[in-house]
C-alpha positions as CSV (number, residue, x, y, z in Angstrom):
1,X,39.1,46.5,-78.8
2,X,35.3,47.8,-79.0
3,X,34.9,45.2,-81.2
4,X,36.0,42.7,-78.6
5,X,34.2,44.3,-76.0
6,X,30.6,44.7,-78.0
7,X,31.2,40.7,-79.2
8,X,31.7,39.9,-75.5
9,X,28.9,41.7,-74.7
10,X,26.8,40.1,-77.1
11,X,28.1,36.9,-75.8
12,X,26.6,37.3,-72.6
13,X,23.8,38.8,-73.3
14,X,23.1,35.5,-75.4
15,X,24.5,33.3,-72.5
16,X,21.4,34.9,-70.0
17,X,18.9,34.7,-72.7
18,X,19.9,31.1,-73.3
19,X,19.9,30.4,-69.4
20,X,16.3,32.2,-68.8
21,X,15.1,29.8,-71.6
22,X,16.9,27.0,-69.8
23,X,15.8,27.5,-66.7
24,X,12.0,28.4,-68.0
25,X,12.2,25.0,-69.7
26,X,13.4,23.1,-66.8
27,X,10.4,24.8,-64.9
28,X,8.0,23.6,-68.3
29,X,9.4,20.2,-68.0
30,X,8.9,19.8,-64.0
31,X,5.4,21.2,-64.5
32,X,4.8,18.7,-67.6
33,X,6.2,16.1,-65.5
34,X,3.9,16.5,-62.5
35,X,1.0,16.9,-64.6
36,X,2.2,13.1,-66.0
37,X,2.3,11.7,-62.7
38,X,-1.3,13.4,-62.0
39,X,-2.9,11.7,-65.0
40,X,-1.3,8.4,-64.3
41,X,-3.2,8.8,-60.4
42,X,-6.5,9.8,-61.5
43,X,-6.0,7.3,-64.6
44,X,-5.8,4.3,-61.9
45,X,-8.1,6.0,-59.6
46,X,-10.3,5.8,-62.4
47,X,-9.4,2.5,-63.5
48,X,-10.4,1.4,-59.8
49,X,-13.8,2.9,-60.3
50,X,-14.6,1.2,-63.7
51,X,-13.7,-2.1,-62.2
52,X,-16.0,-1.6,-59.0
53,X,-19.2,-0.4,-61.8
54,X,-18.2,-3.4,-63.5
55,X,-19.1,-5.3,-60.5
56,X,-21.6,-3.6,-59.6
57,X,-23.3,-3.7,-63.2
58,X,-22.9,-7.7,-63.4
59,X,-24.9,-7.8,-59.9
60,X,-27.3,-5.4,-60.9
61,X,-27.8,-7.7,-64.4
62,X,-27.9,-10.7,-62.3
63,X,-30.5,-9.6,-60.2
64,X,-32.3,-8.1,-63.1
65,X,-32.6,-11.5,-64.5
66,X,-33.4,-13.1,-61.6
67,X,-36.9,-10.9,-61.6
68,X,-37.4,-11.3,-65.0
69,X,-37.5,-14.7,-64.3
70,X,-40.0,-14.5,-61.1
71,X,-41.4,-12.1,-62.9
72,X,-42.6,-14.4,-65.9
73,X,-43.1,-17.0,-63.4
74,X,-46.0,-15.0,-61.4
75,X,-47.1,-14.2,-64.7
76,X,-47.9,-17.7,-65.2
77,X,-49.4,-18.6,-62.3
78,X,-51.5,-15.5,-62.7
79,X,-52.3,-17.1,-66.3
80,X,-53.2,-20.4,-64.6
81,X,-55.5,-19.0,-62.0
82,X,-57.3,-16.6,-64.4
83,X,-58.1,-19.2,-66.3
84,X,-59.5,-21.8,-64.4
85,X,-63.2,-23.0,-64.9
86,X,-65.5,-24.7,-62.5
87,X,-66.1,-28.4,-63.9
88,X,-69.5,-29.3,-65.3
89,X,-70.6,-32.3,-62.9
90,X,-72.1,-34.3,-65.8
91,X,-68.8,-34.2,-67.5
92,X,-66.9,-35.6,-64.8
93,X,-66.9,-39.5,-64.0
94,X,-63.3,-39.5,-61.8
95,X,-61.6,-37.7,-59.2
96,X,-58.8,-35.8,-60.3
97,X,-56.7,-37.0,-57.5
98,X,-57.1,-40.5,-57.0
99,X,-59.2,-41.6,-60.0
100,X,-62.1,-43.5,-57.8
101,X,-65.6,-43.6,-60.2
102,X,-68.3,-41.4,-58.9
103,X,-71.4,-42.3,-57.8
104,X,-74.3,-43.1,-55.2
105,X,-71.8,-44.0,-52.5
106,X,-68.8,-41.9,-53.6
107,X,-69.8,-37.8,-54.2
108,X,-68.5,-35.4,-55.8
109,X,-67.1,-32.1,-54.4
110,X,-65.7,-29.0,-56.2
111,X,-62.2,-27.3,-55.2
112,X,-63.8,-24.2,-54.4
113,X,-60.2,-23.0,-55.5
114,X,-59.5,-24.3,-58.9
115,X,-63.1,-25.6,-59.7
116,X,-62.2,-29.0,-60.5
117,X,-64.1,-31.8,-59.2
118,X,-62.3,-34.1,-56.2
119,X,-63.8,-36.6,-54.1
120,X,-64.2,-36.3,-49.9
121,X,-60.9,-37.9,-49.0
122,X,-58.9,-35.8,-51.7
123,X,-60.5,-32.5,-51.1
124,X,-60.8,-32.7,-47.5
125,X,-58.4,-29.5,-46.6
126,X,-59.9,-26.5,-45.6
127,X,-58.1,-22.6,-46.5
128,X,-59.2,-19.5,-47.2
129,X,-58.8,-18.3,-51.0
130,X,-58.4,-15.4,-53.1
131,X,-62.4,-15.5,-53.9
132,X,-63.4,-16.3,-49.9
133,X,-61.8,-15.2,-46.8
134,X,-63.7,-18.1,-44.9
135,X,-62.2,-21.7,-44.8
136,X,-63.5,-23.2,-47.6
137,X,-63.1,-27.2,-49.3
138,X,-59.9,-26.8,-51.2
139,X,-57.8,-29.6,-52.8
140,X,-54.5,-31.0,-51.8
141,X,-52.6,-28.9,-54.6
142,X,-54.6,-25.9,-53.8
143,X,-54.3,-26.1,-50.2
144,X,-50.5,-26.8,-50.9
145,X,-50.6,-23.5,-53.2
146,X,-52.2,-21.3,-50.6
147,X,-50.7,-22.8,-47.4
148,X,-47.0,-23.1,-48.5
């Protein structure tokens, strides 16, 4: 009968052990569980984020390229303006603009923008430049250039 009573008591002892680890597991797996559902939030939170950068970067590239481009652009027209010369009269017979001749009765008259040569009716505008804050005899694509 000790026997018995030491086996059931072994039993039990067992059965509590084996429901503490039960119940300590349960509490594991809840734990696990929320943890899951945690990570699956922030994963979509984050997921949200990404796509909103994304966004963001394309616009950010988009307008990057769009002053790279204006960039190069006033680059050019830099170039263009720092290298213009003013003509030598001898060396020009025509006006640029409407290709009349030059000569006793037709005169010649320098852009005092780009330096080239123009006759009266072709350089008759008048705009301040870069090089002279008073109006000065400009061209029709100058005055266009600095009176847009």
């Amino acid at each position: 009968k000790q026997w018995y009573q030491r086996r059931v008591r072994g039993l039990y002892s067992k059965m509590t052990i084996n429901e503490a680890t039960m119940e300590n597991l349960l509490d594991e797996r809840k734990l696990l569980q929320k943890s899951v559902l945690d990570s699956e939030d922030r994963l979509s939170v984050l997921s949200d984020e990404k796509a909103s950068l994304s966004k963001e970067l394309e616009k950010t590239r988009t307008t990057l390229n769009e002053i790279a481009q204006e960039h190069s652009h006033l680059l050019y027209q830099q170039e263009k303006k720092n290298n213009r010369k003013w003509e030598d009269d001898a060396e020009v017979k025509f006006c640029k603009a409407c290709f009349k001749e030059f000569g006793v009765s037709l005169r010649k008259h320098h852009c005092r923008n780009c330096g080239a040569i123009f006759c009266d009716e072709c350089s008759q505008f008048r705009s301040s430049t870069p090089a002279s804050k008073a109006k000065v005899r400009v061209c029709g694509p100058c005055n266009k250039e600095l009176n847009p």
